[in-house]
C-alpha positions, 0 to 999 in steps of 0.5 A, spaced: 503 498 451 508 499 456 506 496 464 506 504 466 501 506 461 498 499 462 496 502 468 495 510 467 490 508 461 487 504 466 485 508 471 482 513 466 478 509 463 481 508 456 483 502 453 488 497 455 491 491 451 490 487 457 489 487 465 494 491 468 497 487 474 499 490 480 502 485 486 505 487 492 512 484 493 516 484 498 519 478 502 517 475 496 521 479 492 527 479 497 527 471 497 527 472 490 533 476 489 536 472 495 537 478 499 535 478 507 530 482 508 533 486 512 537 489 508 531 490 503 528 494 508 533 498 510 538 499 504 534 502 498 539 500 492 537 491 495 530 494 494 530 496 487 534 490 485 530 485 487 524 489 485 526 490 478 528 483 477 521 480 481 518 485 476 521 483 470 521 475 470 513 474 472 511 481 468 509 485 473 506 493 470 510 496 476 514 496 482 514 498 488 518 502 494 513 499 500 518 495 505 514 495 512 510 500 514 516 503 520 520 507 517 516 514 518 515 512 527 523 511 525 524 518 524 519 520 529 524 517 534 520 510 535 523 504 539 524 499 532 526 492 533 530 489 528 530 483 524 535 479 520 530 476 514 524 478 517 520 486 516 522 491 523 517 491 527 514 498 532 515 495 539 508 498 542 509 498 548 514 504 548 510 508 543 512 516 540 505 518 543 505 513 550 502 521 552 498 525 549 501 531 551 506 529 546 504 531 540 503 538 542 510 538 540 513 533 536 516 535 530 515 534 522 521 530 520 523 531 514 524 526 509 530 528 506 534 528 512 540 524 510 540 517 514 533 517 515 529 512 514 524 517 509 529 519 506 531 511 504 525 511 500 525 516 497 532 515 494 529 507 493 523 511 488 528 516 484 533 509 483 526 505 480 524 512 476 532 512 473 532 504 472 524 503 470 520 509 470 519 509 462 517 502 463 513 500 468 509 505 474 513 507 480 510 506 487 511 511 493 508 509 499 506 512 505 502 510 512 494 512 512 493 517 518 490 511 522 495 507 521 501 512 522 496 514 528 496 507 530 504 507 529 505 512 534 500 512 539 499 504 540 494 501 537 489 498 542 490 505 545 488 509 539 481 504 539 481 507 546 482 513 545 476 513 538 471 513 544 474 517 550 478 523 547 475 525 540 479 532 539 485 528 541 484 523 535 482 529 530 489 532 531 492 526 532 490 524 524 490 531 521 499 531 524 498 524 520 495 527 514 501 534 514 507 528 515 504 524 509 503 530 505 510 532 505 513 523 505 508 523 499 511 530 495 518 528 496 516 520 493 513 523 487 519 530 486 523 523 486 519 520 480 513 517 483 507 515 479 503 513 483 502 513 491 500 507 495 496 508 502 497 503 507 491 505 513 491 497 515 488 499 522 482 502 519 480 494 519 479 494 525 474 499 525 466 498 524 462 503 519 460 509 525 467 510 527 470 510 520 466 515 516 466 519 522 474 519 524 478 516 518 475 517 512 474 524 512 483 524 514 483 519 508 479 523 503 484 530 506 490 525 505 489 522 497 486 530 495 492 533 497 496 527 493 492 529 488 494 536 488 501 534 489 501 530 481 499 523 482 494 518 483 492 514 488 492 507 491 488 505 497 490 498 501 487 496 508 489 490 510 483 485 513 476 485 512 473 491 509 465 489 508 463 493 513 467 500 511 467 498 502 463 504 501 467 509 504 473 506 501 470 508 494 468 515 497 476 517 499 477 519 492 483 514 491 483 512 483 485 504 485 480 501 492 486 495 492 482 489 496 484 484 501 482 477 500 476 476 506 472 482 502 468 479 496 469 482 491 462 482 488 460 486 495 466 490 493 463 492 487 456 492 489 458 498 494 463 501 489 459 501 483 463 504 476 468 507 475 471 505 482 477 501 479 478 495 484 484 492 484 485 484 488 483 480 491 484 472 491 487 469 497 495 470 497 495 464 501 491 459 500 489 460 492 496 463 489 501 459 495 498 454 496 493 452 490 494 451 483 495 454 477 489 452 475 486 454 482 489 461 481 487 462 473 480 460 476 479 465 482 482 471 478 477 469 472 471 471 478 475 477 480 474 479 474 468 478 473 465 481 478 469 487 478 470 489 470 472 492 467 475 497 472 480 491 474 487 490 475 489 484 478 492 482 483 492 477 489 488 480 495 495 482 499 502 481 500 505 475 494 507 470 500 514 467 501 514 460 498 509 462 493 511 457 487 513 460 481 508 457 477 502 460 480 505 467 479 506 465 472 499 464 472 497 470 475 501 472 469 497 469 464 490 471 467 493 478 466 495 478 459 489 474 457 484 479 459 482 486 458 
């Protein structure tokens, strides 16, 4: 069975040869190839490169075209800092949206403008696909509409802006959901299998603001993923106890976990046949732990979670992660079903 079909059979609740395996690498996977992560970021053929030789040494089921959550603010014309082995960062001080009238007329970028930063993923997607597709799963990515509205209005203006304007954030997220429309549509024409949606800043949020603003967005965006061909994979970064059931409403066919939800409440709240993906602690389980350490805290994902489980560490692999830890969580994986 390939890592592709591994995966797909997964999600569709069919049987596996064994638990499909899907960590996020980035810094690890540049460091990996011995490439800056710089140019990992901005030159999509060093991406691929390191991707598929960090897939094929520890075994993975997919690789994955995620690099830093600035490329869509990039092409909206956001300030960018630049890093020479670190990911860019959107310099908030000087958001797109620094006024509200703003988006009345901010275009929708298209992500096969040459030279974008959109369009450098997708060509990063359709070179995964052309190496790998028949193998293992290709990942596209896109923001969610918290995280893209976070993006481009400010994140402590948008926290703000949940109480003082509503209608603003409503249209604010509904524009995130068209530009991560048509971002997802062009990675899935270009070989995608599989969209990952990274809506980070819906951490931050408790459960009343969440079902009633980002949830509802979430929902638009996975539905029209959907409708565009492929499946979906929800990744919130932090602690998600309090929103874990709204996540499992989103439609997404995998609910990827960050470490500080316990993966039994995960499941409690996201009852079958929600497939949970994660969630030891990527720090101090899989970097700073033992194989043993590793083995042990992924046998307790997978038991509170099986069977619809895959595994994975609870977010990014970490830079400096020993390579006989993730050799482990290799192991673990072709272990278990």
């Amino acid at each position: 069975m390939t890592g592709k079909e591994r995966i797909l059979r997964r999600i569709r609740h069919e049987p596996v040869d064994r638990l499909p395996l899907m960590p996020i690498t980035m810094m690890f996977a540049a460091d990996f190839a011995g490439v800056r992560y710089g140019d990992y970021a901005r030159d999509h053929p060093v991406l691929a490169k390191a991707q598929l030789a960090v897939a094929q040494r520890f075994g993975f089921d997919h690789v994955s075209a995620i690099s830093d959550p600035a490329r869509e603010t990039a092409d909206l014309g956001g300030a960018i800092e630049w890093f020479e082995d670190q990911p860019p960062a959107i310099i908030e001080s000087r958001a797109v949206l620094h006024e509200k009238s703003v988006l009345d007329r901010l275009p929708l970028p298209d992500p096969l403008r040459p030279g974008s930063r959109m369009k450098d993923r997708v060509d990063g997607v359709a070179l995964l696909a052309r190496e790998a597709g028949s193998e293992l799963l290709v990942e596209g990515w896109v923001e969610g509409p918290c995280a893209l509205g976070a993006d481009l209005r400010g994140l402590n203006t948008l926290m703000l802006d949940f109480i003082d304007d509503p209608p603003f954030v409503e249209a604010l997220f509904d524009y995130c959901v068209r530009l991560e429309t048509e971002f997802a549509r062009a990675q899935i024409d270009a070989g995608a299998g599989i969209i990952g949606i990274g809506d980070a800043a819906a951490s931050l949020v408790g459960p009343r603001i969440y079902e009633r603003f980002v949830l509802p967005f979430e929902k638009k965006l996975v539905a029209a993923i959907h409708e565009a061909g492929a499946p979906v994979r929800l990744h919130i970064c932090g602690n998600t106890r309090k929103i874990a059931r709204g996540m499992g409403e989103t439609g997404a066919e995998i609910v990827d976990l960050d470490f500080l939800t316990p993966m039994a409440e995960a499941r409690a709240a996201m009852p079958e046949p929600q497939v949970l993906l994660g969630n030891i602690d990527p720090v101090r389980v899989l970097r700073d732990s033992t194989p043993d350490g590793v083995a042990a805290a992924l046998e307790e994902c997978w038991r509170a979670a099986a069977p619809s489980y895959i595994a994975g560490p609870g977010c990014e692999v970490p830079r400096g992660t020993p390579h006989d830890n993730m050799d482990a969580m290799t192991r673990f994986a072709q272990s278990r079903q």
